[in-house]
MDAnalysis code that builds the backbone (N, CA, C; Angstrom):
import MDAnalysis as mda
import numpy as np

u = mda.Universe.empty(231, n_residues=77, atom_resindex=np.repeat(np.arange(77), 3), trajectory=True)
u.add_TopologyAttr("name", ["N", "CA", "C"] * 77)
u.add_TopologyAttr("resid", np.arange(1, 78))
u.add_TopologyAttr("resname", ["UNK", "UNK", "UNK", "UNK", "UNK", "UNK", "UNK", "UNK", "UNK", "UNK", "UNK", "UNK", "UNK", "UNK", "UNK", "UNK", "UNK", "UNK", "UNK", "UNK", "UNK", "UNK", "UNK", "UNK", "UNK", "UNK", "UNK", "UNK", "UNK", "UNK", "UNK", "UNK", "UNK", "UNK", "UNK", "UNK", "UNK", "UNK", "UNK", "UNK", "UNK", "UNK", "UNK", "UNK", "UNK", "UNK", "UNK", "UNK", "UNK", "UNK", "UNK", "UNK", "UNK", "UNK", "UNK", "UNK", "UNK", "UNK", "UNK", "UNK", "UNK", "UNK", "UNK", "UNK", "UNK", "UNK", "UNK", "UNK", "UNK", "UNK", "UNK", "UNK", "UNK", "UNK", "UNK", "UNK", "UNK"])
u.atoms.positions = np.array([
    [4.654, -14.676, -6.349],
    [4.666, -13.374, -5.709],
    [3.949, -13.493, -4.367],
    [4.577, -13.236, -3.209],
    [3.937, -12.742, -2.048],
    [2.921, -11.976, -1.962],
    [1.647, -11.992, -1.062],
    [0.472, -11.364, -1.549],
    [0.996, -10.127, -0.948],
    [1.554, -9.871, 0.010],
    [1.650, -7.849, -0.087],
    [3.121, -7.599, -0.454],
    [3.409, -8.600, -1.699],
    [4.740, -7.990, -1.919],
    [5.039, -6.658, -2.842],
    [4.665, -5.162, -2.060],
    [4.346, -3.915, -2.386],
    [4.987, -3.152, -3.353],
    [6.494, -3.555, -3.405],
    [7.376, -3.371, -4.245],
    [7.016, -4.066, -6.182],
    [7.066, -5.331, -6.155],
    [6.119, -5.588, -6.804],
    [4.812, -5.316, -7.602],
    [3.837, -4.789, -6.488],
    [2.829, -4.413, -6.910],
    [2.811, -3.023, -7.874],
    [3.473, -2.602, -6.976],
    [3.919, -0.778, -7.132],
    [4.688, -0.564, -8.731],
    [5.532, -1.230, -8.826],
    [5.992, -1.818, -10.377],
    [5.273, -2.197, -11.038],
    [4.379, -3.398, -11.438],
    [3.184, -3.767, -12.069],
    [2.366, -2.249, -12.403],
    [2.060, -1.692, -10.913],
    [1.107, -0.881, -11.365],
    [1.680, 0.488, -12.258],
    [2.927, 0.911, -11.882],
    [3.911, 1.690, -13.081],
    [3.690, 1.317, -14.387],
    [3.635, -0.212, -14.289],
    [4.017, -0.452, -15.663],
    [2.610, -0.711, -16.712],
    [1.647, -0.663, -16.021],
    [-0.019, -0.754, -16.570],
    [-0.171, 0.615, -16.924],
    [0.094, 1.635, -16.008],
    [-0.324, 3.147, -16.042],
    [0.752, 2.997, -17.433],
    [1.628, 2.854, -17.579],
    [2.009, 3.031, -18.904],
    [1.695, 2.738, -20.120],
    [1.149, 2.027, -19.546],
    [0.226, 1.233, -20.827],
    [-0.980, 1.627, -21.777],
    [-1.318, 2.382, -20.513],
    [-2.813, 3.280, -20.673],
    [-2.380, 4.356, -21.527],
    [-1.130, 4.910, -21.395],
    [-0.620, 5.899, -22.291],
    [-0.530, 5.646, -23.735],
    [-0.270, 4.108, -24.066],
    [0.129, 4.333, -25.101],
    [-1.053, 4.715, -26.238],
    [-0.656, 4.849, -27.321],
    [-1.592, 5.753, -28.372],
    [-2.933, 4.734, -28.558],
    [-2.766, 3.390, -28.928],
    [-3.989, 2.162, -29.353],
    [-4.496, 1.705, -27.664],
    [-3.876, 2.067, -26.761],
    [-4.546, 1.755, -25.813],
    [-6.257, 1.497, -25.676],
    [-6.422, 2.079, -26.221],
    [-8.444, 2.419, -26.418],
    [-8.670, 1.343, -27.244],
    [-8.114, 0.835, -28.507],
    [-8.346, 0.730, -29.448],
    [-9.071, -0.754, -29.555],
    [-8.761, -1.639, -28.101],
    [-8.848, -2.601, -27.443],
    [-9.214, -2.494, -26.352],
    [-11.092, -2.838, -26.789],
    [-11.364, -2.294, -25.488],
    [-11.782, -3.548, -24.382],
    [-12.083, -4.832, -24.756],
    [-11.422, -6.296, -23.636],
    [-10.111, -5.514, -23.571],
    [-9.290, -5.747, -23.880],
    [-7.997, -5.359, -23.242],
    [-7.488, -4.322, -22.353],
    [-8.010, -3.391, -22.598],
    [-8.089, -1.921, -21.976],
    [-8.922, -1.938, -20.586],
    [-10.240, -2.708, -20.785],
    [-10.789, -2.780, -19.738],
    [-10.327, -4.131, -18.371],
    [-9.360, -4.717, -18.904],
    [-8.856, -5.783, -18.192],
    [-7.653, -4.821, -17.567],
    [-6.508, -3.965, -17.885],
    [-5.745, -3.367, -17.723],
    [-6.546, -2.440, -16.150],
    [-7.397, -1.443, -16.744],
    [-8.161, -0.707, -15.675],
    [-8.301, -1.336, -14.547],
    [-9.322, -2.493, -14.723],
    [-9.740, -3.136, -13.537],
    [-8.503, -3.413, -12.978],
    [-7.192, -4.275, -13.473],
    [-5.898, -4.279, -12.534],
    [-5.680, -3.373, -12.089],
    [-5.653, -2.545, -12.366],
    [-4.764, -1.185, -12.121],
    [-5.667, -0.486, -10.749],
    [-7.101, -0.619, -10.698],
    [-7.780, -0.683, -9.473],
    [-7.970, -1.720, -8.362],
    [-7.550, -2.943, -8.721],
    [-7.111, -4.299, -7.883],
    [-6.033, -3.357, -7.094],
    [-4.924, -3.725, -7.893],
    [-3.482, -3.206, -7.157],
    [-3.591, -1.760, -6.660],
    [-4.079, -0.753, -6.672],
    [-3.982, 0.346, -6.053],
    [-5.127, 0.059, -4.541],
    [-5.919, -0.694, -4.914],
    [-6.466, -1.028, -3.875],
    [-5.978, -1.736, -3.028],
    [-4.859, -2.223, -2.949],
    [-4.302, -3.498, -2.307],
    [-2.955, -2.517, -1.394],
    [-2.308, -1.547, -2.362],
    [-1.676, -0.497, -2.041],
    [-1.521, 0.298, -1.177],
    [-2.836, 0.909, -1.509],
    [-3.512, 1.572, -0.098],
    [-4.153, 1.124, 1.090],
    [-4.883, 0.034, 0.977],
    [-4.934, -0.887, 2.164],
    [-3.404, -1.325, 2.665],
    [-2.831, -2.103, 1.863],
    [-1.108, -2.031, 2.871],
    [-0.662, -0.894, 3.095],
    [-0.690, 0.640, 2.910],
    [-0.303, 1.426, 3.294],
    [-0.223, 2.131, 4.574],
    [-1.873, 1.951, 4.529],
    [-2.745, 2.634, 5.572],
    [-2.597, 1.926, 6.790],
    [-2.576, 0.534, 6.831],
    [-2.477, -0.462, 7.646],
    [-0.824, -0.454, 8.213],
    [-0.045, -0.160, 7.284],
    [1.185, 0.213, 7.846],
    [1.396, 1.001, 8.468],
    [0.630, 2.277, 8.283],
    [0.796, 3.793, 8.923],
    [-0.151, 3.697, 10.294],
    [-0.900, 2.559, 10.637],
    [-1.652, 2.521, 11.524],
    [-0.657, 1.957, 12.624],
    [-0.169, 0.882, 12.140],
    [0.985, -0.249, 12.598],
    [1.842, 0.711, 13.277],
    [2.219, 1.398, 12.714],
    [3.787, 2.878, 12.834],
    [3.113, 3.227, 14.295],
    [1.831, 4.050, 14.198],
    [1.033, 4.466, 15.029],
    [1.049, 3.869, 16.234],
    [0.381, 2.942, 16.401],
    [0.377, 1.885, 17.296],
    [1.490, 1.608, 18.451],
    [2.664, 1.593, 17.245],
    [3.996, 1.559, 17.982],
    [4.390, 2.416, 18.596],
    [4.333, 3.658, 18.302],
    [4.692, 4.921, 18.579],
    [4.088, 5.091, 20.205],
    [3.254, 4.724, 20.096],
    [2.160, 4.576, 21.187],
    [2.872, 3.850, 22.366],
    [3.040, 2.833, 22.036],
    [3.321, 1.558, 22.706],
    [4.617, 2.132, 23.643],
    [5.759, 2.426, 22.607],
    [6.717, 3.229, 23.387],
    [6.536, 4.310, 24.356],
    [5.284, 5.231, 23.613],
    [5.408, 6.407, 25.000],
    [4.303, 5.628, 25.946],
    [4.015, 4.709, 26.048],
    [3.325, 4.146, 27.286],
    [4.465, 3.579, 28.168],
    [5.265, 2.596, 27.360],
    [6.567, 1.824, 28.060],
    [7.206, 3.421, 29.025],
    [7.357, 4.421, 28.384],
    [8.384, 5.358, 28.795],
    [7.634, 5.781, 30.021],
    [6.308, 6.031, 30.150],
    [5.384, 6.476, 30.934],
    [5.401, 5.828, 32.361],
    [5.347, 4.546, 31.938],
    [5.255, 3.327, 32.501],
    [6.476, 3.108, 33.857],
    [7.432, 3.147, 32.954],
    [8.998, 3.269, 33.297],
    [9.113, 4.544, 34.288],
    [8.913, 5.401, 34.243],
    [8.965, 6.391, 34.903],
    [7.932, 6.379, 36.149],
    [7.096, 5.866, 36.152],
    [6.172, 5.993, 37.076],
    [6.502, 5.031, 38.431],
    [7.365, 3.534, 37.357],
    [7.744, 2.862, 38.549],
    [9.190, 3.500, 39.027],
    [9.471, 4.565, 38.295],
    [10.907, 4.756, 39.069],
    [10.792, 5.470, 40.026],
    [9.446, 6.620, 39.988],
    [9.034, 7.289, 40.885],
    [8.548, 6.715, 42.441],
    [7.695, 5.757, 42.233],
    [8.074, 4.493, 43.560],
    [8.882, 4.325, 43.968],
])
């Protein structure tokens, strides 16, 4: 697995939260507590690629209305 392969992760972590549901979930609690801690690994990993993406988006967004800015200013010359 690719380390921000998100799709991935995002599945895994579906499929743990389900886990937690089931009825003996508790009943095992090494097990239960190994589940948790993943389940806070990967949401942490989640939201750091998220955020970092939405920053990325940002950035760009940026970048363009500078180019456009830019562009215009030398056309005005």
């Amino acid at each position: 697995m690719i380390h921000f392969d998100i799709i991935k992760l995002e599945d895994e972590l579906s499929n743990l939260e389900k886990e937690t549901l089931q009825q003996n979930f508790w009943s095992d609690k090494e097990n239960s507590n190994k589940i948790l801690s993943r389940i806070k690994l990967i949401k942490s990993k989640v939201n750091s690629y998220k955020n970092l993406e939405n920053e990325l988006n940002e950035l760009i967004d940026l970048l363009e209305l500078v180019e456009v800015e830019y562009d215009e200013d030398i056309a005005k010359e």
